[in-house]
Structure formats: C-alpha cells, structure tokens
C-alpha positions in Angstrom: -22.6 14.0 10.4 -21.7 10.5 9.9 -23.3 7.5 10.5 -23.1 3.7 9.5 -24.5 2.3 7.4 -27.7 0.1 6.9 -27.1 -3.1 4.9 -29.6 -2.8 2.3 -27.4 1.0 1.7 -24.1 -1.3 1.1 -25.0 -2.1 -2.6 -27.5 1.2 -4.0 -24.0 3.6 -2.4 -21.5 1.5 -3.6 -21.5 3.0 -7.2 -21.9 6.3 -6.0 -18.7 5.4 -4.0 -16.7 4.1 -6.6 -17.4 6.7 -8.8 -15.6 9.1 -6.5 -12.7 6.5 -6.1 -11.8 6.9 -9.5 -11.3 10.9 -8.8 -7.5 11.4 -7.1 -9.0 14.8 -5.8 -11.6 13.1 -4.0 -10.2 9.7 -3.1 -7.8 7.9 -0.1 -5.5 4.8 -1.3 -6.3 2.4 -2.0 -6.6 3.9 -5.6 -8.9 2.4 -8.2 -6.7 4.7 -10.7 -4.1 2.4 -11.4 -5.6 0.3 -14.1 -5.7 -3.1 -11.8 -8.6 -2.4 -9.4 -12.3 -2.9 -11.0 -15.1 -1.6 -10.0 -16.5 -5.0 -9.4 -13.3 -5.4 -6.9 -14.7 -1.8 -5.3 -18.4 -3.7 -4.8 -17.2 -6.7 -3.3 -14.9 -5.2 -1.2 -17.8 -2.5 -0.2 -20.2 -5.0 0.4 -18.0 -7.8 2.2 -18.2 -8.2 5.7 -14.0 -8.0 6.7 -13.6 -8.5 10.4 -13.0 -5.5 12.4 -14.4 -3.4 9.0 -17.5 -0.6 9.1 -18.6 1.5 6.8 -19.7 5.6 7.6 -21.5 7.4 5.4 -20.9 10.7 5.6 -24.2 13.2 5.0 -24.8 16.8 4.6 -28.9 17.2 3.4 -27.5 14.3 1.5 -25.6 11.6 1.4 -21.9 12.8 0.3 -18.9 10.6 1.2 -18.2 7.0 2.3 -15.4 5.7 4.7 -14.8 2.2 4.6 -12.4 1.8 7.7 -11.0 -1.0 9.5 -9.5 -2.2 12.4 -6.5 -4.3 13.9 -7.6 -5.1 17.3 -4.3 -6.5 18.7 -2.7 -3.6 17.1 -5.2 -0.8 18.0 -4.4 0.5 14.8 -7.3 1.7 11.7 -6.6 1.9 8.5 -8.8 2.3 5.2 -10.7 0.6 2.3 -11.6 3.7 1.3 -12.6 7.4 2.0 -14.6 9.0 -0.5 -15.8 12.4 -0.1 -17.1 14.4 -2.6 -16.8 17.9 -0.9 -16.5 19.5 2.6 -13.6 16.9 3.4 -12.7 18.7 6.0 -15.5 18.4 7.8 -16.1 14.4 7.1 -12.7 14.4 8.4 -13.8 15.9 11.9 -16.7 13.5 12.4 -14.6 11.0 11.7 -12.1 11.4 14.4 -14.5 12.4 16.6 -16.4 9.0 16.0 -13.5 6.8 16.6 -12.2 9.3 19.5 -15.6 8.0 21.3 -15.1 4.3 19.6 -11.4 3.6 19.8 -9.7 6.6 21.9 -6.3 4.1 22.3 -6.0 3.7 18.4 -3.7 4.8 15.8 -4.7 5.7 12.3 -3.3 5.9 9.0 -4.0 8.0 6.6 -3.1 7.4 3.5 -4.3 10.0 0.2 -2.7 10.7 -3.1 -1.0 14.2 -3.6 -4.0 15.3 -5.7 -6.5 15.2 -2.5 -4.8 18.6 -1.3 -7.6 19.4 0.5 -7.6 15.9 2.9 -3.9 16.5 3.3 -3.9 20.2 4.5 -6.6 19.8 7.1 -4.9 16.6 8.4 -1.9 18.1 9.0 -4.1 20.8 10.8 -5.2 18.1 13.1 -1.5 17.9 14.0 -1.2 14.8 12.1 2.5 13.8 10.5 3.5 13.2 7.2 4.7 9.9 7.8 5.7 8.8 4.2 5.5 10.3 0.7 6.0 8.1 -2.2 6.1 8.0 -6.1 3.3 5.3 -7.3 4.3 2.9 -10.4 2.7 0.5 -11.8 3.7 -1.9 -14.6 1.3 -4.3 -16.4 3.1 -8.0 -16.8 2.2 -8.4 -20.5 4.4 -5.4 -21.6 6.7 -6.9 -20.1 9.6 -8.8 -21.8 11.8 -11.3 -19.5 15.3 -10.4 -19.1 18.1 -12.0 -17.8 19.4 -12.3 -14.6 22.0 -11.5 -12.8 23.8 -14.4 -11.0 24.3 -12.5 -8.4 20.6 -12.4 -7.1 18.9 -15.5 -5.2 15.8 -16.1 -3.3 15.8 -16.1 0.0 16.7 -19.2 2.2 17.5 -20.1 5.8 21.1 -19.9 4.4 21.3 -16.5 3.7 18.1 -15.0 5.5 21.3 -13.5 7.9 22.0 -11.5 5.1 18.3 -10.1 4.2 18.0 -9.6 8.0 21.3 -7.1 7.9 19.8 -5.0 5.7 16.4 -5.0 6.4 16.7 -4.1 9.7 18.1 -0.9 9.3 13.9 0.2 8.9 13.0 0.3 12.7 9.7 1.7 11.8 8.1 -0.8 9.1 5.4 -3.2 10.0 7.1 -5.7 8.2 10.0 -5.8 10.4 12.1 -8.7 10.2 10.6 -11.1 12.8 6.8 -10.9 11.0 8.7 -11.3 7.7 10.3 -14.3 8.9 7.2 -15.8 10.4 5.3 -15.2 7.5 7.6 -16.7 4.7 9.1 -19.5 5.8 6.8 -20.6 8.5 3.3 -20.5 6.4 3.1 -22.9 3.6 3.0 -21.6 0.6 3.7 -18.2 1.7 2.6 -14.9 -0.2 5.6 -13.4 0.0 8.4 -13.3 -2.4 12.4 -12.5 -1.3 15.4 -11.9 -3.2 18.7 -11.1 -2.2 22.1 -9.4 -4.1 24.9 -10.6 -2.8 28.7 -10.5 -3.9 31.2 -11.9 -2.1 29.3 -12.7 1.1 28.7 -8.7 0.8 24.8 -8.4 1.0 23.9 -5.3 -1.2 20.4 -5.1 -1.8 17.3 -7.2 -1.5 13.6 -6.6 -2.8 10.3 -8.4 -1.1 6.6 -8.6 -2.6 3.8 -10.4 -1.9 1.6 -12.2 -4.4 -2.8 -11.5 -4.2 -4.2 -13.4 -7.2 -3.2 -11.6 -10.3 -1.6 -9.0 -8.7 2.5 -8.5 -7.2 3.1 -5.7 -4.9 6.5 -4.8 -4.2 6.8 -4.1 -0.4 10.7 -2.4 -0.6 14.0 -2.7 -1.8 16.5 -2.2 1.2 20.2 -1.0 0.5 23.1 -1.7 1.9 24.2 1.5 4.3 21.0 3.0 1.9 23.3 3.8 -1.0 21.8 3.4 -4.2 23.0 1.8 -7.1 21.3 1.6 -10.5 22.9 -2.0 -12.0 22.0 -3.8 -8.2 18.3 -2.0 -8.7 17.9 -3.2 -11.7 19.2 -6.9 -11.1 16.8 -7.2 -7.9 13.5 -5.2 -10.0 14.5 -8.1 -12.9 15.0 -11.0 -10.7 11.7 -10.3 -9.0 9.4 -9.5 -12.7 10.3 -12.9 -13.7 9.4 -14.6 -10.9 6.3 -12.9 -11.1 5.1 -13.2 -15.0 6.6 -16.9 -14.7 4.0 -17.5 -11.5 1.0 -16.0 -14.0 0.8 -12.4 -12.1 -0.8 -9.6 -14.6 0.0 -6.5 -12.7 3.0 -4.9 -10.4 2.3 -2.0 -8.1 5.5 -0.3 -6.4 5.3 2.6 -3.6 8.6 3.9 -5.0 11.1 6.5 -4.3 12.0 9.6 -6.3 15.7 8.5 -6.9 14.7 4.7 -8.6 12.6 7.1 -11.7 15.5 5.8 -14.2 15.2 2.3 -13.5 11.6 1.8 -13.3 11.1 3.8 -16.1 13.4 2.2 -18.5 11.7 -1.4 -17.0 8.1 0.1 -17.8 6.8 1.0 -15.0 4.1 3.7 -15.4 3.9 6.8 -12.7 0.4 6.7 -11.6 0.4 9.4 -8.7 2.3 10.5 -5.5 1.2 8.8 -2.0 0.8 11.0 1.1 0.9 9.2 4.5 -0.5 11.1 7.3 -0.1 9.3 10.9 -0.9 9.9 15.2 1.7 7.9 16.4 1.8 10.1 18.8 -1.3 9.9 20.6 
C-alpha cells in the first residue's frame, strides 16, 4: 500500500530515501549518481513543500519505498523528485497508478528511470506504457575543464537571428520546450536561465545548442541539427561555445541527456558517461 506521508516522517525517511537514490537498480531520475547532487540537496528537496508536490511512502510490514511526485496543474501532467523502492517495484508501481487514477484520472505521467532499474522498466511497459525517450547521460565537471577557442561561426541568440534557431528547433513537435515557451522564457524574463547559441554559415543555420543555468549547475537541454544530420566540427563548435559561457558565468558542473552518435565529441571534451535514461510515458490516455 501507499500512503502519504506525515510531516514529522519527512526528515527520519529522508536518509533511508537517499540511500536508495544512490542505487541505479533501485532509483527514478533524477539521479543522485552523477557526482553534482548531495544528499543535503536530496533532504531539502524531500522536506520542501514544492507546490503541487506529495510525497507516498510505499509499505509492505514496513516502510519500503518513497515517491516524491509532482504536479503541473495547467498541464495535467506528474512528474518525479524521486521514486525509491527498495524491492517489489512492481507492486509500488500499481498503487501508485491506482492512487493518482482515483486523484488525477485526466493526467499524464512521466516516467523517467535509468537502464539499471530493469525491473521498473519491464513492468511499466506491462502497463502499456511507451518508451518515449532513451538517452546516454554525461556529465562533465567545469574544473577539468580547459577553455578552448571558438569558432566564429557560433553566436548567442538574438532577436536578429532567433528566425534561424526557430528553423531548426522546430523540427521537435513533441518537446516541451517548443519554440514559443523558449521564446517567452529567454528574452521576455529578465535575466533569463536560459542560454542559446547558434552555428551559422552563410545565412545557413546548422546547428544550435540551449541550457539552462540552476546555481552551480548547466544543463544542456539539446543540440538541434539542420535536416538532423550530424556533424562532428559543428558539435563540437556549439558544445565549446556553450562550456565557456558556462565556466566564465562560475557554473561547476554540466549534465547532458545525450545521444549515442555525439560519444566522440563528448568524450574527447570530457564528458563522463554516467548511465542510460529510460522514459516511459501515457500520452495516450
């Protein structure tokens, strides 16, 4: 069964919690594997009180998972802090989904575990849920990295060339980020968290890269192609450009949901593999 839980249980199951975060076989993404994410990070999130956030603890004679889910109201969408189950996933999984079945029958979830958590995986896609994404996890710490230079082909974004970004990044129909949000959010907020670059040659766009900057930490969003073609020099010009930026602004840490085919690049950059991510979705209900 699950069942939420009581405030004064926030703090004493918050270590027990973390401790199974830092096991892939037993842990959702976020992932407190990568190097970046403390356990201090794990407690404050745990014991925050997001909006739209609950947390379930999940029990069999004792207490033996935690799900740390929250939700997007104007998107009827849930997603996760974390889902932590130490054994009989499967079966935290079905009181799960029958819990927000009763709560939230209209709502989409995401799922989101790394390749090691075969057990969440399988039984999801039992449930008829769909492999949405699966992406290679790197991670590069700032102060092994050297600055390069750059190629003067790459710029930041601007209202003179956001045309440009907009060609190619609206080829992804499916991304939350679409271009309109990404629009709103970087040039209408202040100071915006996000970062965008753009290659161009010859008033050809060919690739651009965005990320958003959290305190210490950079995550790159995606690098969108033009006609999705890769090519290793414009990868590596936009990956450069955007590593820069981001040791010159003071960030520590880069995390980057990447594909199989950019290995070389990130790689030779520095980039560390940390895990696969698996994506399991209902868009269909």
């Amino acid at each position: 069964m699950i069942r939420q839980a009581e405030n004064h249980e926030l703090l004493s199951y918050a270590e027990y919690a973390y401790s199974l975060a830092l096991d892939l076989t037993r842990s959702s993404f976020p992932t407190y594997c990568d190097g970046i994410k403390t356990k201090e990070d794990f407690i404050r999130i745990a014991t925050g009180e997001e909006p739209g956030a609950e947390v379930l603890l999940f029990e069999q004679e004792r207490v033996k998972g935690w799900i740390h889910y929250y939700r997007i109201r104007e998107e009827n969408y849930i997603g996760f802090y974390a889902f932590c189950v130490e054994e009989n996933v499967e079966d935290a999984i079905d009181a799960f989904l029958e819990y927000i079945g009763e709560k939230y029958p209209e709502d989409r979830i995401d799922f989101g575990f790394p390749k090691e958590n075969e057990a969440a995986i399988r039984h999801l896609r039992k449930r008829g849920f769909t492999v949405g994404e699966e992406s290679a996890v790197y991670v590069l710490h700032l102060d092994a990295y050297t600055v390069r230079e750059e190629s003067e082909y790459v710029r930041a974004v601007n209202a003179d060339n956001w045309k440009l970004f907009q060609s190619l990044h609206d080829a992804d129909t499916d991304m939350y980020w679409n271009s309109e949000r990404l629009y709103r959010a970087y040039f209408s907020e202040g100071r915006s968290r996000w970062r965008l670059f753009l290659a161009c040659q010859n008033g050809e766009a060919r690739g651009n890269i965005y990320y958003t900057r959290d305190g210490n930490m950079a995550e790159i969003f995606g690098i969108d192609r033009k006609e999705n073609v890769f090519d290793e020099a414009t990868e590596q010009a936009l990956l450069i450009r955007a590593l820069n930026e981001m040791k010159a602004e003071g960030a520590a840490h880069v995390v980057y949901f990447a594909e199989q085919r950019e290995e070389t690049v990130l790689t030779e950059l520095g980039f560390q593999h940390i895990t696969d991510y698996v994506l399991l979705w209902n868009r269909q209900r």
